[in-house]
N, C-alpha and C positions, 0 to 999 in steps of 0.2 A: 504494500500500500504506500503511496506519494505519500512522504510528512514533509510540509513543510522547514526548512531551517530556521532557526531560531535568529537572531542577531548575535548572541555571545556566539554561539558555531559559525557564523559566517563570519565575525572578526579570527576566531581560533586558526579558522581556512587563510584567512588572508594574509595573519601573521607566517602562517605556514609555506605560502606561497613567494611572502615576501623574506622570507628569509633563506630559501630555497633560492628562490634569484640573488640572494648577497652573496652567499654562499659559491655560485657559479660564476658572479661575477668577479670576487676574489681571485678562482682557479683559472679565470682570466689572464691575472696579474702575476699568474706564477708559471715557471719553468720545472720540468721534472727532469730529471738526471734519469740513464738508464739506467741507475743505480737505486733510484727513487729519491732523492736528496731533492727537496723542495726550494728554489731559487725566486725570490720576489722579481719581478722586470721593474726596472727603473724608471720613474716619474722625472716631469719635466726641471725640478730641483737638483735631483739628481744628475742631468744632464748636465746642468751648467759645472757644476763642481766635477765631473769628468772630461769635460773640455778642458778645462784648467790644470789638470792634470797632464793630460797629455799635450799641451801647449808648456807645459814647463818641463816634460822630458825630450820635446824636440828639440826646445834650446838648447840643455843641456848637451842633447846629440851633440850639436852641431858644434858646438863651441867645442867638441872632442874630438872634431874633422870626420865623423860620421854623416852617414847619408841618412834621411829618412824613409824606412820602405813599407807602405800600408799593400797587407795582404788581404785581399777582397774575399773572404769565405775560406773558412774553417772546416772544408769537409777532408776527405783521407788523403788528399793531394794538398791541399791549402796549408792543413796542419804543419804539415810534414817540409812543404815546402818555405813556411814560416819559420820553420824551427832551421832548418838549411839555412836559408841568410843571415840569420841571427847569429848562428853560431862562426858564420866566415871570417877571416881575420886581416886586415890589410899587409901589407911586407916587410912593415916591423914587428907582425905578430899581436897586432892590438884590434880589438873587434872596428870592425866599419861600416857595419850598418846596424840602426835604430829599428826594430820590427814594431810595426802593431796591426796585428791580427784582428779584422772586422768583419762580426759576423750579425747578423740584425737580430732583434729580443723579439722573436719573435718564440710563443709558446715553446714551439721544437725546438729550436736551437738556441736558445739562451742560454742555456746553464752550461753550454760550451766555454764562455766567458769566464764565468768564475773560477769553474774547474782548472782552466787553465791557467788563470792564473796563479793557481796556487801551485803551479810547475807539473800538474799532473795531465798526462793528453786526454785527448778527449775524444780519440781513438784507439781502438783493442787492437793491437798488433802482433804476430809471433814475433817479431825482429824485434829483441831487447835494449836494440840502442835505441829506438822511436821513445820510450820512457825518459831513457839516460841522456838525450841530448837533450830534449823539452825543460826535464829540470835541470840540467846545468846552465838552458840558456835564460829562463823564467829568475830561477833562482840566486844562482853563482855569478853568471855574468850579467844577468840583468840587461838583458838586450833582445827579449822578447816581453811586448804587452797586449794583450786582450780587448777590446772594447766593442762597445755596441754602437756606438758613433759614427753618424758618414761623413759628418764634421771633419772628422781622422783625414782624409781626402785632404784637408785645404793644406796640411802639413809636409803631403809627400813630395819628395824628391823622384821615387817610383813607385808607380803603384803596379800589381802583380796579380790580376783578373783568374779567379779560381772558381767562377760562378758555374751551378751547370745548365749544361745541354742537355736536356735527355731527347731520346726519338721516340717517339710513341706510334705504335703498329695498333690500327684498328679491326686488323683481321688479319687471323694466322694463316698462310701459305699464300698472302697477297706481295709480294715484295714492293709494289707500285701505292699500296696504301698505306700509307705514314706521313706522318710529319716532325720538323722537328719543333720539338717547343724552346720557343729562343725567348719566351717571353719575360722572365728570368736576367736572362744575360742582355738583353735589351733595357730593362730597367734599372740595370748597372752601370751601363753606357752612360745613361742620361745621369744619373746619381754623380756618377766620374765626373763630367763636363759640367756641370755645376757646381764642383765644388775645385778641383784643382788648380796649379797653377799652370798656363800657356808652355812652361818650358819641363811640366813630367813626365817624364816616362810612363804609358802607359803600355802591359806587357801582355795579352793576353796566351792563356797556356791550355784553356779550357779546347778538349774535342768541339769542332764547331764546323756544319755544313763549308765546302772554298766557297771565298766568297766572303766572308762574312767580314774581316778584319778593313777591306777596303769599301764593300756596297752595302755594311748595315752596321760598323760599330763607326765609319770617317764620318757619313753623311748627318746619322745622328748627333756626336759631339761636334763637328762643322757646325750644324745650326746652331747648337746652344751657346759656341764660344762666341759665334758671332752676335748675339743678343747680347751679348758678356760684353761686347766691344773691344772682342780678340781679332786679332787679325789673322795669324797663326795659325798654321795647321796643329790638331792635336799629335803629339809624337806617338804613334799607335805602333808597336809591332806586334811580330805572335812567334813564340817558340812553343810545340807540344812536347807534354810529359810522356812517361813511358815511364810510369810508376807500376812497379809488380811489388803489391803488398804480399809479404811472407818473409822467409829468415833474412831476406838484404832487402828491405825494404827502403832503409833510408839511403842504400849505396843506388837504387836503381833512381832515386833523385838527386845525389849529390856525385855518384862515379858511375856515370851514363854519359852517352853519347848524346846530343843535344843538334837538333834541326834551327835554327834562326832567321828572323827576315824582318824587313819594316817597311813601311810606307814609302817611306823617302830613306836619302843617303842617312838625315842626320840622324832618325829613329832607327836604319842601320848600325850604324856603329853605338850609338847609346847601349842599345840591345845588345852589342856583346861586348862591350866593355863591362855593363853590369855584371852580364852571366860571367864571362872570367872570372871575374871577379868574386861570384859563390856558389864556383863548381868546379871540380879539380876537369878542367879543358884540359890541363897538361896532360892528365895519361887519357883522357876523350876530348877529342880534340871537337870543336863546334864544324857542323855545316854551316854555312852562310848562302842562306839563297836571297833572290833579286826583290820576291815579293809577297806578301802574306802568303795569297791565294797558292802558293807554289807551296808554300809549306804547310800551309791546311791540307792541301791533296794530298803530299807526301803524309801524313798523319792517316790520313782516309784509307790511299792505297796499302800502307804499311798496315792496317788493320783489316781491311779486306783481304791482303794477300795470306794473311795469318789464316782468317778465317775459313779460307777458300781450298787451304791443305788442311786443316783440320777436319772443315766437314769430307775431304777427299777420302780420308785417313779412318775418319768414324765410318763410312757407308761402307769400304773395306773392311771394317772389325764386324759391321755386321756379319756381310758375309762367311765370313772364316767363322765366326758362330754358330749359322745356322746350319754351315756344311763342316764343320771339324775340320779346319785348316789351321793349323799352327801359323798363325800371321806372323811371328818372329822368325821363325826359319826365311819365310817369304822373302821379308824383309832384309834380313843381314844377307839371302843371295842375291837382291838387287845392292844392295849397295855397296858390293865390289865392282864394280862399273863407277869408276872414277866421278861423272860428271851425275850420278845417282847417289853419291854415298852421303849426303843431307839431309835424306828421305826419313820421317818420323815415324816414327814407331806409336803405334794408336793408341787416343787416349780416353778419356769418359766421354768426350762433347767438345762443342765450342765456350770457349771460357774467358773471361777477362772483362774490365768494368765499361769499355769501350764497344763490345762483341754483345751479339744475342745471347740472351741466357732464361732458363727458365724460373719460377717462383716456388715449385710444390713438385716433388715427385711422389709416384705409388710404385714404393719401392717394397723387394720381398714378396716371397709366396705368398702371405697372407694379402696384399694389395693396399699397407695401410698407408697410410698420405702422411708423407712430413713434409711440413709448408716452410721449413726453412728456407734460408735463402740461399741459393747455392748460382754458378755459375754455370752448368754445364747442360746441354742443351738434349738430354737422353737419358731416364733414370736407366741405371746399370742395368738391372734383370730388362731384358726384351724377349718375351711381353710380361709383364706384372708377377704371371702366376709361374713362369720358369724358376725352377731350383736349379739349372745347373747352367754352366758359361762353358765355351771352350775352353783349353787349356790354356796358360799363358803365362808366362815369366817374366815378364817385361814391369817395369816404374813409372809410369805415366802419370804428368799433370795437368792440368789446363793450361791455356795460355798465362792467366793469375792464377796462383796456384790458392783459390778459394776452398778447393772438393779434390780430394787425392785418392786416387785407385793405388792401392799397393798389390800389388800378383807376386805370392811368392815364389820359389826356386826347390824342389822341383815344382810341377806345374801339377795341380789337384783342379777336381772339377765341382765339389757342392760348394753353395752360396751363402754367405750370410752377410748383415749389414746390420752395421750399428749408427744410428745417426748421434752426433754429440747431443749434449744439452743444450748448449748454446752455440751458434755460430757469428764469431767475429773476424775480424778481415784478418786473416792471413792463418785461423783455428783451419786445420785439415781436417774436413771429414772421412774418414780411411771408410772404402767399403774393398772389403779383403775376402781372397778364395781361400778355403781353407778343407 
């Protein structure tokens, strides 16, 4: 039967409702750590007394003959590559550049900030120097800092573009439907030319469709500097990374080989005077090419080319599965034929943060779903409900070594898989024959 409500219960509801909305609009205001550690985001008081801060450790920089270098985004390359400059040392062995690491308060990623500045990353790595270089450089040498400022911008000497790109596919087995979403790195662009100065460096390192450094990051900062009442071209170049998180994760961004290019002459050579500058060039020496667009392709092709022998190499392992071929015999008798002997030996899928990868596999007889996040583009057992694999001896990783197949020696045929508890960037998940 309808009872009407009273007034004391319909205040009782209201306070309920309204405290219910205080309640959500607090956890508004808060950042949660994957650890669960509760970080408040900063109000506009706040902001002022963190400008001020980092406006008196630029001085400071500078008056030490250091550069200023603002790093745009704290994700597994940002981090990593924050912590790389910070740590570089000029030719008398004394650091030479000023880092501050900017990454926006926004609910997800804020509590990046604190964390790190308390010298602890804010990514899970198996490479134990990605720890030990953050806090020596947080800590010790005091030449990396944290902030949620874009303000950070108006300080830099370089700034160093780690914002992403992802591609998004709206149907699987369409290769022609996708796009990329730039709309991210787009609102970076325009953040940058609003607040810089006409003579920074600006370095963009982010995977990014050719194309992009000269027809969608000039034209944008072009118009802004010009409202600015710049004259100036923005100094734009682009070098891509070729970060492989796992046990050398910090060496494949500071002792790697390194592609480079810029718009013009003088964002040429800026661009590699920096990089010399906070990457050992001596034993990897830099490419220098003529122009962005030349080394976005090379990025593209060099990621394409990876992937185009991997999947060659997986639809091979199929086969040798479903017909009992020792695919490693195969293999080691092609590659005594001298201009064959590069030829890979097969691994789980196509892998790496740049490469297709999948979300969820049903892996094991039973068919159960671990929705972890893995990179490789085929759960092991094909199909679901097989127990057994061909035989195989071989070590295989992905391109990033995210998901690790271990085959041991001699070669056994039943299956089993353990997925970890948690997966973090460079944690292997072993699914082993045994």
């Amino acid at each position: 039967m309808y009872r009407e409500s009273s007034p004391l219960q319909n205040r009782i509801v209201d306070q309920g409702l309204r405290d219910e909305y205080s309640v959500r609009m607090q956890d508004a205001q808060i950042s949660i750590s994957p650890s669960g550690e509760r970080y408040p985001i900063p109000g506009p008081d706040q902001d002022r007394a963190e400008l001020a801060r980092l406006e008196a450790l630029a001085r400071e920089a500078r008056a030490a003959g250091r550069e200023v270098v603002v790093v745009l985004g704290v994700g597994f390359v940002g981090a990593v590559m924050a912590a790389v400059v910070a740590d570089s040392v000029d030719a008398a062995g004394k650091p030479g550049k000023c880092v501050l690491a900017v990454q926006r308060a926004s609910r997800r990623s804020y509590w990046k900030i604190p964390v790190l500045n308390r010298g602890v990353s804010p990514i899970k790595a198996e490479d134990p120097e990605v720890d030990v270089l953050i806090r020596r450089c947080v800590l010790e040498k005091k030449t990396l800092v944290a902030t949620h400022l874009e303000e950070a911008l108006k300080l830099a000497d370089v700034v160093v573009v780690d914002v992403q790109c992802d591609y998004r596919k709206n149907a699987i087995g369409n290769v022609r439907d996708g796009t990329a979403d730039m709309i991210a790195l787009e609102d970076s662009f325009r953040t940058i030319a609003r607040h810089i100065d006409s003579n920074t460096l600006i370095l963009i390192e982010t995977t990014v469709p050719p194309g992009t450094t000269e027809q969608i990051a000039y034209p944008i900062m072009k118009k802004i500097f010009t409202e600015r009442g710049i004259d100036s071209d923005p100094l734009l170049a682009h070098s891509y990374e070729r970060v492989m998180p796992g046990r050398h994760y910090v060496a494949s961004v500071r002792d790697f080989w390194r592609v480079a290019s810029g718009i013009n002459d003088q964002a040429r050579e800026r661009v590699v005077k920096f990089l010399n500058e906070v990457l050992n060039t001596r034993d990897y020496p830099l490419t220098v090419l003529d122009r962005p667009i030349e080394s976005e392709t090379a990025k593209i092709v060099e990621n394409s080319y990876r992937a185009a022998i991997l999947a060659f190499m997986d639809e091979w392992s199929l086969f040798a599965e479903r017909n009992g071929v020792d695919l490693k015999k195969v293999i080691e008798a092609i590659k005594v034929r001298p201009t064959h002997s590069n030829i890979l030996f097969p691994g789980p899928g196509i892998g790496g943060y740049c490469l297709p990868r999948t979300e969820a596999w049903a892996c094991g007889p039973t068919g159960t779903s671990w929705a972890g996040r893995t990179n490789c583009s085929r759960p092991p057992s094909r199909p679901s409900t097989s127990t057994t694999l061909a035989p195989c001896t071989c070590l295989s990783w992905c391109a990033t070594p995210y998901a690790t197949w271990a085959c041991p020696s001699p070669p056994r045929t039943s299956w089993s898989w353990a997925p970890p508890t948690a997966m973090t960037l460079g944690t292997p998940a072993t699914a082993q024959l045994s």
